[in-house]
Chimera marker file (.cmm) of the C-alpha trace (Angstrom):
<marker_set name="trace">
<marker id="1" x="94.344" y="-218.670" z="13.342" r="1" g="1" b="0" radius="0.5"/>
<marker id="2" x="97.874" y="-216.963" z="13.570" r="1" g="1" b="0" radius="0.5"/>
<marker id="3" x="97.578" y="-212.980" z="14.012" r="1" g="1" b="0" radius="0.5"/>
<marker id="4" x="100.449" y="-211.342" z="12.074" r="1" g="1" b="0" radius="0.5"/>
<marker id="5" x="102.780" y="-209.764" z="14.620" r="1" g="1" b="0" radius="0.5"/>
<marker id="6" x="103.013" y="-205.327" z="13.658" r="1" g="1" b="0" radius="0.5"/>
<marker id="7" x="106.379" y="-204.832" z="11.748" r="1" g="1" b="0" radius="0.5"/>
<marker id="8" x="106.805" y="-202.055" z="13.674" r="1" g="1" b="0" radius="0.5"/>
<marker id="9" x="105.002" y="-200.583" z="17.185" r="1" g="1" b="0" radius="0.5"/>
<marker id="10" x="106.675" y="-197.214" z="17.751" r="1" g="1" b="0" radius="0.5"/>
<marker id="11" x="106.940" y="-194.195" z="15.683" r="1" g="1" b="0" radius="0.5"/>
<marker id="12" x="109.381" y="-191.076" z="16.027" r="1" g="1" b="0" radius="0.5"/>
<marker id="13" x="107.034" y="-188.029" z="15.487" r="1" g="1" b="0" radius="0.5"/>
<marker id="14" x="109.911" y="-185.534" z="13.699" r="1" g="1" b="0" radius="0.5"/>
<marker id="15" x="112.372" y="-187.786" z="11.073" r="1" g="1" b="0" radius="0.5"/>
<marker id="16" x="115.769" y="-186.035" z="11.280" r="1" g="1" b="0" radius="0.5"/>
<marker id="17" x="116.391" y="-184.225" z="7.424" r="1" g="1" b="0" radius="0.5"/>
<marker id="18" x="119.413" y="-186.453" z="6.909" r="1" g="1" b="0" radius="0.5"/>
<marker id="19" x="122.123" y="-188.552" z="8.239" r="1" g="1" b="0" radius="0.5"/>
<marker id="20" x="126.009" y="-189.358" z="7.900" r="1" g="1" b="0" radius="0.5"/>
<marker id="21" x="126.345" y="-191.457" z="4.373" r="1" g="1" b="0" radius="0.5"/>
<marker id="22" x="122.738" y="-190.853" z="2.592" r="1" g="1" b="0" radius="0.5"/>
<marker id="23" x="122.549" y="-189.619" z="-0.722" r="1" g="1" b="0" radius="0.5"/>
<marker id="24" x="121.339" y="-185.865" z="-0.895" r="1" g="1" b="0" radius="0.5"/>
<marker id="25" x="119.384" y="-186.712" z="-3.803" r="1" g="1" b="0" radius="0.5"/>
<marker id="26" x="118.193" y="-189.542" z="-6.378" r="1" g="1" b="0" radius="0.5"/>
<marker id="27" x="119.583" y="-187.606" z="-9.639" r="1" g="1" b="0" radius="0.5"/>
<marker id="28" x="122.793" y="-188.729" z="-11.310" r="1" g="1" b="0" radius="0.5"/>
<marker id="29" x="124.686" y="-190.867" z="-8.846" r="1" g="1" b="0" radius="0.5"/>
<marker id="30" x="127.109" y="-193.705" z="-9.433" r="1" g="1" b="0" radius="0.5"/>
<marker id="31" x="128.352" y="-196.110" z="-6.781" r="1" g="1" b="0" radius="0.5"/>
<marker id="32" x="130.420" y="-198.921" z="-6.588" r="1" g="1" b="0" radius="0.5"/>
<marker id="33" x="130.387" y="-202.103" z="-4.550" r="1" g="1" b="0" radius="0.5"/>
<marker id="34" x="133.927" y="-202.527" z="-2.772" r="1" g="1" b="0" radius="0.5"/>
<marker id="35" x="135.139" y="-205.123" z="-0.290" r="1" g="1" b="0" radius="0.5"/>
<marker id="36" x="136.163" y="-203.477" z="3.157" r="1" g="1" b="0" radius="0.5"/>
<marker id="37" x="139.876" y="-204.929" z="3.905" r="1" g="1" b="0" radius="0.5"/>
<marker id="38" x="140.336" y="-202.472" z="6.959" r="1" g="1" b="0" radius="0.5"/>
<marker id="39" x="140.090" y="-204.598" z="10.052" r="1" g="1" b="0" radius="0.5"/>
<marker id="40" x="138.277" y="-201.844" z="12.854" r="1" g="1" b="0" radius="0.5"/>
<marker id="41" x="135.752" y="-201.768" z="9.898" r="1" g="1" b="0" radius="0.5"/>
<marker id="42" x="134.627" y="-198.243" z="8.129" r="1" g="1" b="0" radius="0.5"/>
<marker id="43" x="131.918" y="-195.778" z="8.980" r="1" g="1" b="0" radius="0.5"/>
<marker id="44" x="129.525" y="-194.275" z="6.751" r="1" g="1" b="0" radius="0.5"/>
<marker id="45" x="130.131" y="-190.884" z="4.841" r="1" g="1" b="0" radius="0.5"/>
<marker id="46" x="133.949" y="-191.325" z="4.668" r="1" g="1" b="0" radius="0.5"/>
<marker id="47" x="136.738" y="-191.330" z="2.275" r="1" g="1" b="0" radius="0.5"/>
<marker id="48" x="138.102" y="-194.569" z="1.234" r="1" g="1" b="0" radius="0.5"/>
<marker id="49" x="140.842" y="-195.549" z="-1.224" r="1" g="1" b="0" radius="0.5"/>
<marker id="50" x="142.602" y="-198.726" z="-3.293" r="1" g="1" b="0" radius="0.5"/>
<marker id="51" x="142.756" y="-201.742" z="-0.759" r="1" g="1" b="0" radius="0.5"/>
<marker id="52" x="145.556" y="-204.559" z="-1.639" r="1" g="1" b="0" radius="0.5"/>
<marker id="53" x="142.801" y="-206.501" z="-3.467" r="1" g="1" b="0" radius="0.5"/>
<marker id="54" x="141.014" y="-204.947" z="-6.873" r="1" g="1" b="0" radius="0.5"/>
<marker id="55" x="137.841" y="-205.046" z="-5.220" r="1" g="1" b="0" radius="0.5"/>
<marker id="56" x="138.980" y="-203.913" z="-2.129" r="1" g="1" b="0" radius="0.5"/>
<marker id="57" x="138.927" y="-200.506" z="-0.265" r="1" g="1" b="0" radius="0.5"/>
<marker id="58" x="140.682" y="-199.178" z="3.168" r="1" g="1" b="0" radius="0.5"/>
<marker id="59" x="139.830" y="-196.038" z="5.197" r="1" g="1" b="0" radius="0.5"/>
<marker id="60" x="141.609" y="-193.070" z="4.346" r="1" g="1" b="0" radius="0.5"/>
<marker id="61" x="144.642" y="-193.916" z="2.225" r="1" g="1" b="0" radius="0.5"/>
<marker id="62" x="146.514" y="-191.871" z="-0.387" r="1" g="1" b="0" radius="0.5"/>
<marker id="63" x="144.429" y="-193.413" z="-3.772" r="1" g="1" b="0" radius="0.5"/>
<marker id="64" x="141.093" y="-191.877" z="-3.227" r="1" g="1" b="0" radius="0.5"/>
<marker id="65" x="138.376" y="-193.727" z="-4.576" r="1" g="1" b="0" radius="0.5"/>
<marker id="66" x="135.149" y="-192.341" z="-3.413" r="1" g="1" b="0" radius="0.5"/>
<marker id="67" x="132.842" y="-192.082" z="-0.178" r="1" g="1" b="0" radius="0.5"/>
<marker id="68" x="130.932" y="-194.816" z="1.896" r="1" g="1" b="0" radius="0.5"/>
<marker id="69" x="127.236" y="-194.533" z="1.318" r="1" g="1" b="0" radius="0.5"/>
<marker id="70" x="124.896" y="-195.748" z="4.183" r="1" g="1" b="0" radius="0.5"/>
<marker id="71" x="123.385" y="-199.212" z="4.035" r="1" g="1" b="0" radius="0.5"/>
<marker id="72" x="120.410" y="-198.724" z="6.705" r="1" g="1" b="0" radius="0.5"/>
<marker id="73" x="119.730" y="-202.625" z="5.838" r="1" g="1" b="0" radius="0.5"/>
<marker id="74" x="123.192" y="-203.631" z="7.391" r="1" g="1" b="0" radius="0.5"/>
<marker id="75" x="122.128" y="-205.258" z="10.916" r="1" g="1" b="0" radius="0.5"/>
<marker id="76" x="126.122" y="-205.182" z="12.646" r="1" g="1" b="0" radius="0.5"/>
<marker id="77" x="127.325" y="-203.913" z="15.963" r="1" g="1" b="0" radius="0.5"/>
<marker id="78" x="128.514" y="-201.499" z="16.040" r="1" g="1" b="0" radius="0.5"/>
<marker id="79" x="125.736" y="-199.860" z="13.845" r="1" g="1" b="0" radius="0.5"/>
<marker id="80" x="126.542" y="-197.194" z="10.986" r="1" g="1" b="0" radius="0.5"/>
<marker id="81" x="129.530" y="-198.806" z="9.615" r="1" g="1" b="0" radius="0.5"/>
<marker id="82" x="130.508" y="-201.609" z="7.112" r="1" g="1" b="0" radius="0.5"/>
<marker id="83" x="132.510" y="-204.503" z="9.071" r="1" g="1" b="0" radius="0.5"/>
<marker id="84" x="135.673" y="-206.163" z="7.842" r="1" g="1" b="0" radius="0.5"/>
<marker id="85" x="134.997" y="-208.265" z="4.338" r="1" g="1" b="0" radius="0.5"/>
<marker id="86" x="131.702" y="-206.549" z="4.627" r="1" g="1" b="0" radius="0.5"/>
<marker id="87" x="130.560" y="-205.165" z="0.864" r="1" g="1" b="0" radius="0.5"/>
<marker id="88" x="130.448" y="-201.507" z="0.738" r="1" g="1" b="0" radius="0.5"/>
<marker id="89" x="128.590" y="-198.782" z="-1.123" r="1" g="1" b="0" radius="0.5"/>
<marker id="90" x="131.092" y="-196.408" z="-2.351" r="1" g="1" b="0" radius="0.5"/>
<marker id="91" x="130.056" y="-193.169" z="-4.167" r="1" g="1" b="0" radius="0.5"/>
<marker id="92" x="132.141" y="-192.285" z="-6.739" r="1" g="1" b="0" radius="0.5"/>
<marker id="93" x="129.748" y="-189.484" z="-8.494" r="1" g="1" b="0" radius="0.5"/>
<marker id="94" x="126.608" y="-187.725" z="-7.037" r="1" g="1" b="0" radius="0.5"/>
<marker id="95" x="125.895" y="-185.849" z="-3.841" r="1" g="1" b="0" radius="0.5"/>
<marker id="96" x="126.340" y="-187.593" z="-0.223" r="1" g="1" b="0" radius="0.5"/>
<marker id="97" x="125.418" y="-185.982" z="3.113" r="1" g="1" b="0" radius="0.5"/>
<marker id="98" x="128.461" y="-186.356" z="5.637" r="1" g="1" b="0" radius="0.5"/>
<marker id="99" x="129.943" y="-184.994" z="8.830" r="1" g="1" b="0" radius="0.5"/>
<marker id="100" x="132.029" y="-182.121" z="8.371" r="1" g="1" b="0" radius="0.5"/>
<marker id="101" x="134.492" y="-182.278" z="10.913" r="1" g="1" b="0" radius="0.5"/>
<marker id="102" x="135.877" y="-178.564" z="9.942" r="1" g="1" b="0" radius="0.5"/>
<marker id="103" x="134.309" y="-175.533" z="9.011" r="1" g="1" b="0" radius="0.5"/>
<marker id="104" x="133.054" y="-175.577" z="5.117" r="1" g="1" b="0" radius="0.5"/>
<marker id="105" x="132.018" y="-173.348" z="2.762" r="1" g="1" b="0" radius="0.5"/>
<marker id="106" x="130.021" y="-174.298" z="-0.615" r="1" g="1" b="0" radius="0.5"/>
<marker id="107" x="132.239" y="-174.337" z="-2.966" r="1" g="1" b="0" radius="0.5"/>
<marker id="108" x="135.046" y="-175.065" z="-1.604" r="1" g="1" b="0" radius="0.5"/>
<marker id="109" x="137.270" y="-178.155" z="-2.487" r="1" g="1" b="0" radius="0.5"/>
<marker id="110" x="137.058" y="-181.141" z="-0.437" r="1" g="1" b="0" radius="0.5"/>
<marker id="111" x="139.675" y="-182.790" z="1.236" r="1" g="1" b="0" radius="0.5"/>
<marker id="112" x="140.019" y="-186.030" z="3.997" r="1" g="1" b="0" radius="0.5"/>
<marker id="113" x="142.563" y="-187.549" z="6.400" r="1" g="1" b="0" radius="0.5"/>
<marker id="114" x="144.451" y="-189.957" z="4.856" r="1" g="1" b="0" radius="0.5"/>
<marker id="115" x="144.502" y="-191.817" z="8.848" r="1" g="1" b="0" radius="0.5"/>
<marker id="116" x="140.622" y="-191.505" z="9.353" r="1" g="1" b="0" radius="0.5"/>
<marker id="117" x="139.027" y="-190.671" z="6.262" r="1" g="1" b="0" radius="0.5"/>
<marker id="118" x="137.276" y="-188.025" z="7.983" r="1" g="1" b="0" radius="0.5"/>
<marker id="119" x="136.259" y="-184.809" z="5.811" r="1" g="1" b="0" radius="0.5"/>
<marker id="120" x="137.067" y="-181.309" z="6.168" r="1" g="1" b="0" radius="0.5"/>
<marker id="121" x="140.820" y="-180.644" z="5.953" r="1" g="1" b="0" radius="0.5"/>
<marker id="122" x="143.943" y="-182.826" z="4.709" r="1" g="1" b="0" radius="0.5"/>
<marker id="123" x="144.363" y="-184.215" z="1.295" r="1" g="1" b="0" radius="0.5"/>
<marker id="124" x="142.268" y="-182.672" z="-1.883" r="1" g="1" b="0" radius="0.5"/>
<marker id="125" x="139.885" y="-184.812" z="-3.299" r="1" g="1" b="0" radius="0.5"/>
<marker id="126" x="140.005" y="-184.269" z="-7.168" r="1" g="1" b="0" radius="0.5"/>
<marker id="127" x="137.135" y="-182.939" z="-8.348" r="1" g="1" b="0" radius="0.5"/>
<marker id="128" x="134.853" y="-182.508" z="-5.347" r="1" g="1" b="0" radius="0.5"/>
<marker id="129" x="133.437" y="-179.217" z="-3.496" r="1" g="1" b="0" radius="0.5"/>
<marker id="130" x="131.178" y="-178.504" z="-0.648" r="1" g="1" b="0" radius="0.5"/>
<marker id="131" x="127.583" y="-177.789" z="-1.616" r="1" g="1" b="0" radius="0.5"/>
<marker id="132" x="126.663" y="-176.188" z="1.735" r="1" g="1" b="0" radius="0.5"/>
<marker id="133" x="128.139" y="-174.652" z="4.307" r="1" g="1" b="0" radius="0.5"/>
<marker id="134" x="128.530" y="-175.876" z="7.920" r="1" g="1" b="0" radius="0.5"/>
<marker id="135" x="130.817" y="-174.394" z="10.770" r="1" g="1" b="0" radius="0.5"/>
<marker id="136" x="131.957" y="-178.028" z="11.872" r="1" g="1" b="0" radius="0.5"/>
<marker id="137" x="134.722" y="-178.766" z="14.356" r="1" g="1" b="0" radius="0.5"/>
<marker id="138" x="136.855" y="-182.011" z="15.207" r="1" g="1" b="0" radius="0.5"/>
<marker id="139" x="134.694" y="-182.677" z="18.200" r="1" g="1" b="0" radius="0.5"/>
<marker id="140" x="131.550" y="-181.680" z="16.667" r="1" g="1" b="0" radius="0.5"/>
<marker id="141" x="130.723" y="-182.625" z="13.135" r="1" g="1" b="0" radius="0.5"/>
<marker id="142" x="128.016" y="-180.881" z="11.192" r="1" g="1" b="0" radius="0.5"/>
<marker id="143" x="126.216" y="-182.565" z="8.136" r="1" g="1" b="0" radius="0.5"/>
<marker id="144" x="126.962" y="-181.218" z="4.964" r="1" g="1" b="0" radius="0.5"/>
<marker id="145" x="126.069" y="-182.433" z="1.439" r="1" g="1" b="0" radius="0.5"/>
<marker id="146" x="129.535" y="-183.079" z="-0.982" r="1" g="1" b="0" radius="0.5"/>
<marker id="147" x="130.090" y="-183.665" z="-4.611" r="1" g="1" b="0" radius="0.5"/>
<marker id="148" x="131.724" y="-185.785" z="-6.212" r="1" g="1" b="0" radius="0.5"/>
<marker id="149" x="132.244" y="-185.426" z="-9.595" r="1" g="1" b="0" radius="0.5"/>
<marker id="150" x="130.639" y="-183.443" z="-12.215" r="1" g="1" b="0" radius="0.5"/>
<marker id="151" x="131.194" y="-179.876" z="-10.622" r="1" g="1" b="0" radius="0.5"/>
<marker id="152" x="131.485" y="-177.596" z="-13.313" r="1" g="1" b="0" radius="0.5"/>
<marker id="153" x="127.957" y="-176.718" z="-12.648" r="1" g="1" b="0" radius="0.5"/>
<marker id="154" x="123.970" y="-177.764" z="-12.218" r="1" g="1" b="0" radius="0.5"/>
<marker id="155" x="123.031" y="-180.513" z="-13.561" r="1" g="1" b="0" radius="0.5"/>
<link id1="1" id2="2" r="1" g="1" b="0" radius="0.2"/>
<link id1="2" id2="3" r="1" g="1" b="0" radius="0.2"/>
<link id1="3" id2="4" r="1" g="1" b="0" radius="0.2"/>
<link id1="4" id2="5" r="1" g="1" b="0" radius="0.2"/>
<link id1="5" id2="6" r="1" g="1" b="0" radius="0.2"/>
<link id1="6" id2="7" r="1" g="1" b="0" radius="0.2"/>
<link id1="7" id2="8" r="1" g="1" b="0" radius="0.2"/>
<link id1="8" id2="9" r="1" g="1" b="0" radius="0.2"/>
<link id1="9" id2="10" r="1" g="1" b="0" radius="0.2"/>
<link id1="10" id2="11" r="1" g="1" b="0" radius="0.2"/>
<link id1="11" id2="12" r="1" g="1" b="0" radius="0.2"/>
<link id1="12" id2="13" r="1" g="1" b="0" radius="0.2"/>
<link id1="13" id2="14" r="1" g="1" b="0" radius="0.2"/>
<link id1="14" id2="15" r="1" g="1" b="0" radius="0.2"/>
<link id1="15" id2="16" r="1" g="1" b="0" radius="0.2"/>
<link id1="16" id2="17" r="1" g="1" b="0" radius="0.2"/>
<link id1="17" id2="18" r="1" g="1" b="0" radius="0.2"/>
<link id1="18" id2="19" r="1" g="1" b="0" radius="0.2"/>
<link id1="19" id2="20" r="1" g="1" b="0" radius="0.2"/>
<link id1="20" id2="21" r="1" g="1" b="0" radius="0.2"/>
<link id1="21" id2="22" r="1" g="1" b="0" radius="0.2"/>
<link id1="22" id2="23" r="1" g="1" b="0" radius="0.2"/>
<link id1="23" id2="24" r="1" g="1" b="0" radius="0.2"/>
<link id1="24" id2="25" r="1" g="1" b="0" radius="0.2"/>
<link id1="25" id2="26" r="1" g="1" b="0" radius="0.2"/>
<link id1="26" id2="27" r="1" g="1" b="0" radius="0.2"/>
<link id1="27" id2="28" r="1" g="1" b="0" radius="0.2"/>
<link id1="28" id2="29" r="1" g="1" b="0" radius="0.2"/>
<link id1="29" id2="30" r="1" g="1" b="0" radius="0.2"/>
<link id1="30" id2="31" r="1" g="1" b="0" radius="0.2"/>
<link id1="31" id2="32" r="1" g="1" b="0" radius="0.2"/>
<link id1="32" id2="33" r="1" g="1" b="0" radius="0.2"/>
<link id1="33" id2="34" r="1" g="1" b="0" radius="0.2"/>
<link id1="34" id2="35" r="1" g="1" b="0" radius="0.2"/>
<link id1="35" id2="36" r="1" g="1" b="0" radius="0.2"/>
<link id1="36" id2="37" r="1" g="1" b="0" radius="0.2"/>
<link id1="37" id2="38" r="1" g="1" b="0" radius="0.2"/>
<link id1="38" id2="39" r="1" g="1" b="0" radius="0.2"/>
<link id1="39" id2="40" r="1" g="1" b="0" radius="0.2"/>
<link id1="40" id2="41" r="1" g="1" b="0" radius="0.2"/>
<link id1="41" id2="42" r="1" g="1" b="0" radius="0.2"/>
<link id1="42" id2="43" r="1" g="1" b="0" radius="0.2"/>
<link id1="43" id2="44" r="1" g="1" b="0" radius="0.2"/>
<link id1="44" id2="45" r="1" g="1" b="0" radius="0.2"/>
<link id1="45" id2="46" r="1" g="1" b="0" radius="0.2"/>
<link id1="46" id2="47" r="1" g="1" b="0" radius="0.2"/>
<link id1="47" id2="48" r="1" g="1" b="0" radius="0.2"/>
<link id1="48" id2="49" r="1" g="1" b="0" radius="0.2"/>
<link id1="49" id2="50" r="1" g="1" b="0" radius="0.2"/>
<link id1="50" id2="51" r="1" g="1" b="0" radius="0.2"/>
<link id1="51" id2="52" r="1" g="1" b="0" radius="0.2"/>
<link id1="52" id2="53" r="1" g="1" b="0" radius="0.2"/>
<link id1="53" id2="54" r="1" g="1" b="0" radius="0.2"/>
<link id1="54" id2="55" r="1" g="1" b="0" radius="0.2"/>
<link id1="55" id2="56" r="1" g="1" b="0" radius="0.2"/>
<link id1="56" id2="57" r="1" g="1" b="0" radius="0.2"/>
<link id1="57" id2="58" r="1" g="1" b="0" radius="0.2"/>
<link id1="58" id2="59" r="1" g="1" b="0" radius="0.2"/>
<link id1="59" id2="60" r="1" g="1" b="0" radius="0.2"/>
<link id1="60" id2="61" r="1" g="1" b="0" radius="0.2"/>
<link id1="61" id2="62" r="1" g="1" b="0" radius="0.2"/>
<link id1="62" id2="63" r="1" g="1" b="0" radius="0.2"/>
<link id1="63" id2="64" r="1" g="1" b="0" radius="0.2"/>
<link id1="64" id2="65" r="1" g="1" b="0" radius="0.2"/>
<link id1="65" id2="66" r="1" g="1" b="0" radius="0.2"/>
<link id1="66" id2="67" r="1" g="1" b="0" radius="0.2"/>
<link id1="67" id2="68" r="1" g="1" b="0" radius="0.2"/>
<link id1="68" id2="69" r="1" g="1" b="0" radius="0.2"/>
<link id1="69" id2="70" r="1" g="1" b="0" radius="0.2"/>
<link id1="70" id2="71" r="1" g="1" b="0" radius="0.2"/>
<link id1="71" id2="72" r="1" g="1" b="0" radius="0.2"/>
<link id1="72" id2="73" r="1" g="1" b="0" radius="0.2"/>
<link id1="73" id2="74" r="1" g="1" b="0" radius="0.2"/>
<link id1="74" id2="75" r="1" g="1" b="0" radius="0.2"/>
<link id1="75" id2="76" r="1" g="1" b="0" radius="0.2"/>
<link id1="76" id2="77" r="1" g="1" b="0" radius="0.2"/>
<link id1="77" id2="78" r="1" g="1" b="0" radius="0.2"/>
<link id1="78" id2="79" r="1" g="1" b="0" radius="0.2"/>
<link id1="79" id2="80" r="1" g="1" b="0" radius="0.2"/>
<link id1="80" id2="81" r="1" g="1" b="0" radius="0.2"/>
<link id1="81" id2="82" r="1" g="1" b="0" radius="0.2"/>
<link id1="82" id2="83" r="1" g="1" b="0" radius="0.2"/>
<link id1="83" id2="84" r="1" g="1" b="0" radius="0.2"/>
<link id1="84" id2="85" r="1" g="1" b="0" radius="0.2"/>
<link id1="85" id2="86" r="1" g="1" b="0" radius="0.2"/>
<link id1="86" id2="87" r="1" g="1" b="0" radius="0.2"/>
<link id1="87" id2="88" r="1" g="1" b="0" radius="0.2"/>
<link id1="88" id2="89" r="1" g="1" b="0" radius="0.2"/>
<link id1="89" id2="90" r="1" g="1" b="0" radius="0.2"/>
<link id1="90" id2="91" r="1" g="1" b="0" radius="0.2"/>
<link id1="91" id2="92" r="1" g="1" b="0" radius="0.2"/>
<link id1="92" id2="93" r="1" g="1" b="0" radius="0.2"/>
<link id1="93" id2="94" r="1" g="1" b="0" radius="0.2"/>
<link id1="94" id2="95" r="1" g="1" b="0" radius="0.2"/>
<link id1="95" id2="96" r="1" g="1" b="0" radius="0.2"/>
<link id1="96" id2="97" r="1" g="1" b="0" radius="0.2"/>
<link id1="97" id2="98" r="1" g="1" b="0" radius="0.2"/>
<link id1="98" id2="99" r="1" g="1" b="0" radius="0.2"/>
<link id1="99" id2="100" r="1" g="1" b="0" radius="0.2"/>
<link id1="100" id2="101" r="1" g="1" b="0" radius="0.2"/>
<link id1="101" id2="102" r="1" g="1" b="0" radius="0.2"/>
<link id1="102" id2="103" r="1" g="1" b="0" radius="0.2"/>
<link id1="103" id2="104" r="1" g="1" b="0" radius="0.2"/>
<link id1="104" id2="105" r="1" g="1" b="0" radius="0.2"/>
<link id1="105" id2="106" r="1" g="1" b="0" radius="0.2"/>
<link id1="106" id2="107" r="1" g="1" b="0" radius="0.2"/>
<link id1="107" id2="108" r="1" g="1" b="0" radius="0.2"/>
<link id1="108" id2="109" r="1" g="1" b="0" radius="0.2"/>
<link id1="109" id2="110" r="1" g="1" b="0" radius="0.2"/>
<link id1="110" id2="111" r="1" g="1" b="0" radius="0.2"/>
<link id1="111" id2="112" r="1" g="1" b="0" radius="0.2"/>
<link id1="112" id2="113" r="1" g="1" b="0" radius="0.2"/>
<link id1="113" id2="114" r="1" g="1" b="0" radius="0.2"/>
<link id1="114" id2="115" r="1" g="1" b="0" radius="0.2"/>
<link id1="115" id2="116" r="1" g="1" b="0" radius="0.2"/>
<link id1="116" id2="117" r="1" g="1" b="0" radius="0.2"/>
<link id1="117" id2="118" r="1" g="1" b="0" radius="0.2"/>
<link id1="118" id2="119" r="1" g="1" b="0" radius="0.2"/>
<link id1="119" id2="120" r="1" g="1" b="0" radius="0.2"/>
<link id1="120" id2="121" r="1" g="1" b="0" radius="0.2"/>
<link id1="121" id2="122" r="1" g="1" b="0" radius="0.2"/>
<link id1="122" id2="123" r="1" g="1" b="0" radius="0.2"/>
<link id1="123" id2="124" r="1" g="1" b="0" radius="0.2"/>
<link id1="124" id2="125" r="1" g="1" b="0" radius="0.2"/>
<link id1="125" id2="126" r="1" g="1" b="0" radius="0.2"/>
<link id1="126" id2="127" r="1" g="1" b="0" radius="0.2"/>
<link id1="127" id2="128" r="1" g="1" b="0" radius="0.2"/>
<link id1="128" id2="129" r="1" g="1" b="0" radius="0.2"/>
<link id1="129" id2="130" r="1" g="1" b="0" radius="0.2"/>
<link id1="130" id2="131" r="1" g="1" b="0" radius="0.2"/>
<link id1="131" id2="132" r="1" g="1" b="0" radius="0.2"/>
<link id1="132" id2="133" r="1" g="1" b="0" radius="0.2"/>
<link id1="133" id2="134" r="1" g="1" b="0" radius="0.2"/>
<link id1="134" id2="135" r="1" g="1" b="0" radius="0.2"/>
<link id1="135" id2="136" r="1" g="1" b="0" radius="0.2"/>
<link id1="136" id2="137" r="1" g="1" b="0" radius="0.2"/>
<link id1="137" id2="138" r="1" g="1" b="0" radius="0.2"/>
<link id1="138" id2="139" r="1" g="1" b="0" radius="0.2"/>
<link id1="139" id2="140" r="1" g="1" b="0" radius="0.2"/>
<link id1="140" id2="141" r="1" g="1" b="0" radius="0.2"/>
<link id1="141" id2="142" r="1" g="1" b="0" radius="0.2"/>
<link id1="142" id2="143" r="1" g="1" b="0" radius="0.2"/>
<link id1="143" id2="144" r="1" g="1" b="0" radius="0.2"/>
<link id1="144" id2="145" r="1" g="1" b="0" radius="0.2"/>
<link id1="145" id2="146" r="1" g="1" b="0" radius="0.2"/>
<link id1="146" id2="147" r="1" g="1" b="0" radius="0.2"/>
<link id1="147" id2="148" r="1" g="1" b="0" radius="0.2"/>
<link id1="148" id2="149" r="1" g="1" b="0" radius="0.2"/>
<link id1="149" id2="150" r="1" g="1" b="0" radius="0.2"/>
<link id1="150" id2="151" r="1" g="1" b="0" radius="0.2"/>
<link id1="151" id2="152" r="1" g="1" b="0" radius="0.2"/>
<link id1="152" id2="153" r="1" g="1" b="0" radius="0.2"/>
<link id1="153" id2="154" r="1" g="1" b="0" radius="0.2"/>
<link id1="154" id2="155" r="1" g="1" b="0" radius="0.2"/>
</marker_set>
């Protein structure tokens, strides 16, 4: 008789509170499923906008669209990021952890680099603010949780 083989062998004693692209929370969130059309691929937790095609999205960009959520199911190399024609989770409303890569405050607006869709300083992202703070730095990011959407107060 076969023995079933463990799905897993090894445990890590201490789960880390978050990572770069998760949803803070399960309340209220909206995301949409866009086609990645940027050929290096795109990382989780970063700003995206309009790609050529409807369905499509690019890193960065000028037309904002929303944030890359995480997809721990993806199995790519390199890990943490959506490959070219890959379908992407992008959050358009709710709260996402991300790396800050400048010093935040909550409530503060949000803005991105239109080159690398990195967060912390560069273009304003319409009605988004920082919900934590986090003294973040180009060379060393700092999780965060953002907003998008609906930030005229609790929920």
């Amino acid at each position: 008789m076969l023995q079933p083989l463990p799905v897993q062998t090894s445990y890590v004693r201490y789960q880390q509170p978050a990572y770069n692209g998760m949803l803070a929370d399960e309340n209220n969130f909206t995301a949409d499923s866009k086609i990645v059309e940027t050929a290096a691929g795109i990382g989780f937790g970063l700003a995206v906008s309009q790609g050529v095609n409807d369905q499509g999205v690019i890193v960065g960009g000028a037309a904002f669209v929303g944030l890359t959520r995480a997809d721990n199911t993806l199995v790519s190399t390199p890990v943490d990021m959506y490959l070219q024609y890959d379908t992407a989770g992008i959050l358009v409303h709710g709260d996402l952890w991300v790396f800050a890569y400048a010093s935040i405050h909550a409530g503060d607006a949000v803005a991105y680099n239109t080159s690398t869709g990195r967060l912390g300083a560069g273009t304003t992202i319409p009605g988004a603010r920082w919900m934590t703070t986090a003294n973040g730095g180009a060379s060393a990011p700092v999780l965060a949780v953002v907003r998008i959407g609906n930030i005229s107060g609790n929920r």
